[in-house]
C-alpha positions in Angstrom: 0.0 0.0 0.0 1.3 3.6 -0.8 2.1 6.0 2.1 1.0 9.4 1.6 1.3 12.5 4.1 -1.8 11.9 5.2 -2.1 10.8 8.7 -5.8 12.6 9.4 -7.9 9.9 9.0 -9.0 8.1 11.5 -9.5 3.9 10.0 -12.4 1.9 11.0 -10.2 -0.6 13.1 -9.5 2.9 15.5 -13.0 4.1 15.2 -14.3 0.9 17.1 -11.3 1.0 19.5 -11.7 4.4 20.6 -15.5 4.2 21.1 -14.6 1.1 22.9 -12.3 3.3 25.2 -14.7 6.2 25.6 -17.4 4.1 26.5 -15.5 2.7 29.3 -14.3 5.8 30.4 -18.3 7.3 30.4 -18.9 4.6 33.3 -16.4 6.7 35.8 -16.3 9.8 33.8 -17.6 12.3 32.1 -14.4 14.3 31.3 -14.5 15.8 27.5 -13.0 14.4 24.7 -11.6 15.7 21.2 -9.2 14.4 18.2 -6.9 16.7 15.9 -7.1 16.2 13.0 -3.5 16.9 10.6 -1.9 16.6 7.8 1.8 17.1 7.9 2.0 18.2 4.3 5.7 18.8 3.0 6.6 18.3 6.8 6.1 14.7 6.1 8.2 11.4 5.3 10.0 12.0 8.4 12.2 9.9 10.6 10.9 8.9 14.0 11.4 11.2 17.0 13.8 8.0 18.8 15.5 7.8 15.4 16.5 11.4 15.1 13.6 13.4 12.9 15.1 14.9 9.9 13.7 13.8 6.4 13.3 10.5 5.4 14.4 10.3 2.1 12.9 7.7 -0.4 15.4 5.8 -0.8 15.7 4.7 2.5 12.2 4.6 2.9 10.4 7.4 2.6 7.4 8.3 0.5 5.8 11.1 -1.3 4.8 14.1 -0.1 2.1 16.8 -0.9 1.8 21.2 -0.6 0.5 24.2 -2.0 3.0 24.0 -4.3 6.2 22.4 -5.1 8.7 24.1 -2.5 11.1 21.9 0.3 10.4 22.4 3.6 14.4 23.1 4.5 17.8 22.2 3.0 17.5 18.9 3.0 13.7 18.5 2.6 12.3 16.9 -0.7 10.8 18.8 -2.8 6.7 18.3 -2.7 4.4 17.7 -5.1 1.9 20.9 -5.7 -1.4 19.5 -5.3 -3.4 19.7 -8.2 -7.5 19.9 -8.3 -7.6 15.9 -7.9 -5.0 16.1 -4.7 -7.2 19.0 -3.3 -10.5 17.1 -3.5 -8.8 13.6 -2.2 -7.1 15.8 0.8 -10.8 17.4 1.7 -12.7 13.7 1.4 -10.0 12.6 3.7 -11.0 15.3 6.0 -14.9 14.9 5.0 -14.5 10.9 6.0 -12.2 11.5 9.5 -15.1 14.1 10.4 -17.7 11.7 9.3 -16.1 8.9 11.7 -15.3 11.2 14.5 -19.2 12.7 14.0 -20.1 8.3 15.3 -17.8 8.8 18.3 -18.7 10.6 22.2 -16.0 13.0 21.2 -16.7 17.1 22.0 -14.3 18.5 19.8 -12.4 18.5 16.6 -9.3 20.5 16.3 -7.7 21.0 12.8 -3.9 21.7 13.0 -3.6 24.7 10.1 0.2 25.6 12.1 3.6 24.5 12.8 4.5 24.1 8.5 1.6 21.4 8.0 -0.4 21.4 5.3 -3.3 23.8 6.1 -0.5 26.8 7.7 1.4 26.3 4.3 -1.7 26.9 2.2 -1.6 30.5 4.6 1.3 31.3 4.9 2.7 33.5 1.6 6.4 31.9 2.0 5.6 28.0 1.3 1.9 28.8 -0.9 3.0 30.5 -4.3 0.2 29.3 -6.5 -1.2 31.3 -9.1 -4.4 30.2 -8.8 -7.5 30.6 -6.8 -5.7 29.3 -3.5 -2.9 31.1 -3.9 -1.4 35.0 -4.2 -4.1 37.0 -1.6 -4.9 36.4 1.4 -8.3 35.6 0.8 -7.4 33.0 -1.9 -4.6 31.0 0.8 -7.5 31.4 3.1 -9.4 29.7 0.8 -8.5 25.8 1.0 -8.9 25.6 4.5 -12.3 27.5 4.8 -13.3 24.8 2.4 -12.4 21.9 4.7 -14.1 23.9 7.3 -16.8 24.2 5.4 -17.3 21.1 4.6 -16.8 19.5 7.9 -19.1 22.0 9.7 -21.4 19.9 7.6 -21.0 17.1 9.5 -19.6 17.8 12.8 -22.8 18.3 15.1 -23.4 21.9 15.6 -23.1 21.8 19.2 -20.0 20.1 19.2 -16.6 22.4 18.7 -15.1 22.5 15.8 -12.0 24.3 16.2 -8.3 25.2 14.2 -4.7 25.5 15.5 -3.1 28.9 14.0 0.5 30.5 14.0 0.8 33.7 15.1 3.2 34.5 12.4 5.8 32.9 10.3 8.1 35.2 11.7 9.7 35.8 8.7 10.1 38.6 6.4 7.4 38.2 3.6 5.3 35.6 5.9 2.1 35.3 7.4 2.0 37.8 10.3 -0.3 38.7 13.5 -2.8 40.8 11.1 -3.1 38.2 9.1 -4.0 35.3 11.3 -6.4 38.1 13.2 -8.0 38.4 10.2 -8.2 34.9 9.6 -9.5 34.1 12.8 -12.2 37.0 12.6 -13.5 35.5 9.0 -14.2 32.2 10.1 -17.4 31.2 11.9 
């Protein structure tokens, strides 16, 4: 089977085995639950934490990995592939499907991770998203991706449920995604 940088779904074996482990935590507790959901984007194909992180390069193992468009996370990085309209719509049916699973579960809360160089932060931030096309160039069209997912998901995630997403603060780089621009973000989403 093909890895991808995907690791937001979460697989019908897990579904059962975490409803399996809230249940039995609903007999003593009724402490809230939530799941992030994540996709590491051109962060991915990594070495394990106990093996050192870095890149993991394909030939010793490593697999493809997806952006905005086709630009290495650091020296050292492999260079992405830019996802095309067919690699947006499998990444957001990914998401659609992991929300649809979650939406079966006694979870409170989904929290997407848009920061920290994963996939949703690089379609926001102007330093690693420099498409030309409708989810690239303005802010409102890197915004754009992610209020799709959102979108969609609000769908099915229960409306009094959270549905929530991890931001940077800033890139804190010259020519990146700053404080405005997250506030503003933040302030367009609902």
């Amino acid at each position: 089977m093909a890895r991808t940088s995907a690791w937001l779904c979460i697989p019908m074996p897990q579904e059962q085995g975490l409803r399996d482990l809230l249940t039995a935590i609903r007999t003593f507790s009724n402490a809230r639950f939530g799941v992030q959901f994540g996709h590491s984007g051109r962060k991915a194909s990594t070495h394990s934490p106990i093996t050192g992180r870095g890149p993991l390069r394909p030939e010793n193992g490593g697999w493809t990995t997806y952006a905005p468009s086709a630009i290495c996370y650091g020296e050292g990085w492999p260079t992405p592939t830019e996802l095309d309209a067919e690699g947006l719509r499998r990444v957001k049916k990914a998401y659609i499907q992991a929300t649809e699973r979650a939406s079966r579960l006694d979870l409170d809360v989904i929290e997407l991770h848009g920061a920290h160089g994963y996939l949703l932060h690089s379609f926001l931030s102007p330093l690693s998203n420099q498409r030309t096309d409708g989810y690239g160039g303005s802010r409102s069209n890197r915004t754009r991706f992610v209020a799709e997912v959102v979108e969609e998901m609000r769908k099915l995630w229960p409306e009094n449920r959270v549905l929530g997403i991890r931001l940077n603060s800033s890139d804190w780089q010259d020519g990146g995604l700053t404080v405005d621009d997250t506030v503003t973000i933040a302030s367009n989403s609902s």
